[in-house]
N, C-alpha and C positions, 0 to 999 in steps of 0.2 A: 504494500500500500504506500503510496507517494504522502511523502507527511506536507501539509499544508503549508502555506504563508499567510503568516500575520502579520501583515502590514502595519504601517503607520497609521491607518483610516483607524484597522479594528484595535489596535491598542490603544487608540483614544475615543473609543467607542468602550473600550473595558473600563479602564478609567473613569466613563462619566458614568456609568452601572454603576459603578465603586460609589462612588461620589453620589448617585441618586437611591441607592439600596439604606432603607430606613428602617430602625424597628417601630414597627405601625401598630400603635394603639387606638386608630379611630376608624372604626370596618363601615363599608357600607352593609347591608342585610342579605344585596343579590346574592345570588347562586353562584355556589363554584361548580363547572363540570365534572364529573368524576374523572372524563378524561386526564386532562389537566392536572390532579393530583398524583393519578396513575404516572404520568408522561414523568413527573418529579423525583418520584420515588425509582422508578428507570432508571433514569439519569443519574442521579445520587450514588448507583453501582458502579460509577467511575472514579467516585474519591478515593485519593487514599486513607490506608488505614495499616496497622503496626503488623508486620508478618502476611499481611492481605487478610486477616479475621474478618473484616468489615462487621463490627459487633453491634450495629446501628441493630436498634429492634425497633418497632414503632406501633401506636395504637393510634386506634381512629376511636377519639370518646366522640359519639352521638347523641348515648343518654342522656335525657332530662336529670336523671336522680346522680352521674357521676359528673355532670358540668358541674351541677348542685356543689358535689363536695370539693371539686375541687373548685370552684369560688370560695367554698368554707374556706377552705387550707389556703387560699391567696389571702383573704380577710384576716386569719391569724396571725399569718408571717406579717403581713401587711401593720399590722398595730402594732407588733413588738418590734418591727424597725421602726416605728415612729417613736417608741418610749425613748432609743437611747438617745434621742436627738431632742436640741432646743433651741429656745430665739427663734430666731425669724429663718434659720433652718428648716426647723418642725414644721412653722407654719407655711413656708414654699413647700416642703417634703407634702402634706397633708392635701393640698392643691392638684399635685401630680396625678394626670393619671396615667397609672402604669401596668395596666393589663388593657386588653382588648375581651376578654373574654367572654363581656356581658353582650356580645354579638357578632363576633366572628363566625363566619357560617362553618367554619372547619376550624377543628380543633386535633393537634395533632399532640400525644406525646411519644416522645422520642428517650428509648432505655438505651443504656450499655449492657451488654451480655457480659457479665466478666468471668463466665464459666464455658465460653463457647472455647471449641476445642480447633475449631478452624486458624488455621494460620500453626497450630503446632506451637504456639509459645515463643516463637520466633521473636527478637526483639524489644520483648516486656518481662522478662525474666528475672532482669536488672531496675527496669521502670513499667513495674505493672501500670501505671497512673496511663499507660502511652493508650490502653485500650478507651479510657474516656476521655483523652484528647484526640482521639483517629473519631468519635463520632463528633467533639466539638468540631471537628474540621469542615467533616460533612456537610454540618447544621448551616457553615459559611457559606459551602458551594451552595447549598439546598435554598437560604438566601438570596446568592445573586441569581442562581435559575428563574428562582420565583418572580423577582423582579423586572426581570428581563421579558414575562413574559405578561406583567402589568399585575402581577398579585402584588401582594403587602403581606408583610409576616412579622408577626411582633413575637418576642421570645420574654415569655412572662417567668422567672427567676426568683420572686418574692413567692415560693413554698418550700414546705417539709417535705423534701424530695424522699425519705421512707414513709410519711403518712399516706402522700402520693401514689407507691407504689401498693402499699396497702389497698387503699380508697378505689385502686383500677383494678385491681386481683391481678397484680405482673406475677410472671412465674417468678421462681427463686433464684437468686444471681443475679436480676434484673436492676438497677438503678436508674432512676430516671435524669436524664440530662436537660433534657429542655420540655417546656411547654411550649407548642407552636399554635399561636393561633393567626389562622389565614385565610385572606378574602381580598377585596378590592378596597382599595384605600379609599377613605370619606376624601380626605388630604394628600396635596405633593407638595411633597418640600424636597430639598436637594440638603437642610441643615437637621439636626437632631432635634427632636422635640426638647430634650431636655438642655440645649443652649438656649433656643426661644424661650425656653418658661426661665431661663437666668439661671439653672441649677449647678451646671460646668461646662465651660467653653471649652472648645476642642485645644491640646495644647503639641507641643513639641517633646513631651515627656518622652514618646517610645522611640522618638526619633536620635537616640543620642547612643552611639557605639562606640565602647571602650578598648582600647588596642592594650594588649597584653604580652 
């Protein structure tokens, strides 16, 4: 197979993906096709992953009664990060909002398998942690996919990731890595929701490499 060229057009074509991929807390209600989600999860079998395990599991919650809980479980996490905080902190933090959840037509969670046998142990032997960084990797690609192709995916992080797995009945070994919820954005912005609401500008913090 003749490997491709990428140009100058599509690498600043990737770049403005980069640059326009938001985590999206404001869903419209339309429909997502099943397609479309199908085409995602596809696609996604091309990330990498530590020894090739590819330990990405995933559930589709539909339920009325396990949205339910897990809004419970965002609500709880939710309050006890607002305790340790104060001033005028608290009350920006209290303002945010930072789940989609109450109407994202798809709700995806996304586990690590840290008992799958695939890949042979290859390369996590030393840094087991690599099997849930090879699925945070994914969740990147599975991001600009989505984007790319006008969805919106907001990655809700304020739960009890073992109530979580509880609350969904994951098999055992399973850890949950993300909550995805996705749909078409109410909003386009090209900046973070949370520089607009004043919370943290984007800075040059990751940008700094030390020579040794």
């Amino acid at each position: 197979m003749k490997p491709p060229v990428f140009d100058t057009e599509f690498v600043t074509q990737l770049t403005t993906l980069m640059q326009w991929r938001r985590d999206v807390r404001r869903f419209k209600a339309d429909h997502v096709p099943p397609g479309m989600i199908e085409h995602l999860l596809d696609v996604m079998q091309l990330s990498p992953s530590v020894g090739n395990s590819q330990p990405w599991r995933w559930m589709d919650v539909r339920s009325v009664e396990k949205r339910a809980l897990m809004k419970a479980n965002f609500a709880s996490a939710n309050a006890s990060a607002l305790k340790v905080l104060q001033g005028e902190k608290a009350a920006l933090y209290a303002r945010l909002k930072l789940s989609g959840m109450d109407i994202a037509p798809v709700q995806l969670a996304c586990f690590c398998d840290r008992y799958t046998v695939q890949g042979a142990g290859l390369g996590r032997r030393t840094m087991p942690e690599t099997l849930e960084l090879s699925v945070a990797g994914m969740i990147s690609n599975f991001w600009l996919a989505a984007r790319a192709m006008g969805l919106g995916v907001g990655w809700v992080s304020i739960l009890n990731p073992t109530q979580a797995a509880i609350d969904l009945d994951a098999p055992t070994g399973w850890k949950l890595i993300a909550y995805l919820c996705i749909g078409w954005p109410e909003e386009e912005h090209a900046d973070p929701e949370l520089v607009r609401a004043g919370w943290q500008d984007r800075t040059a913090a990751g940008r700094q490499v030390l020579e040794r």
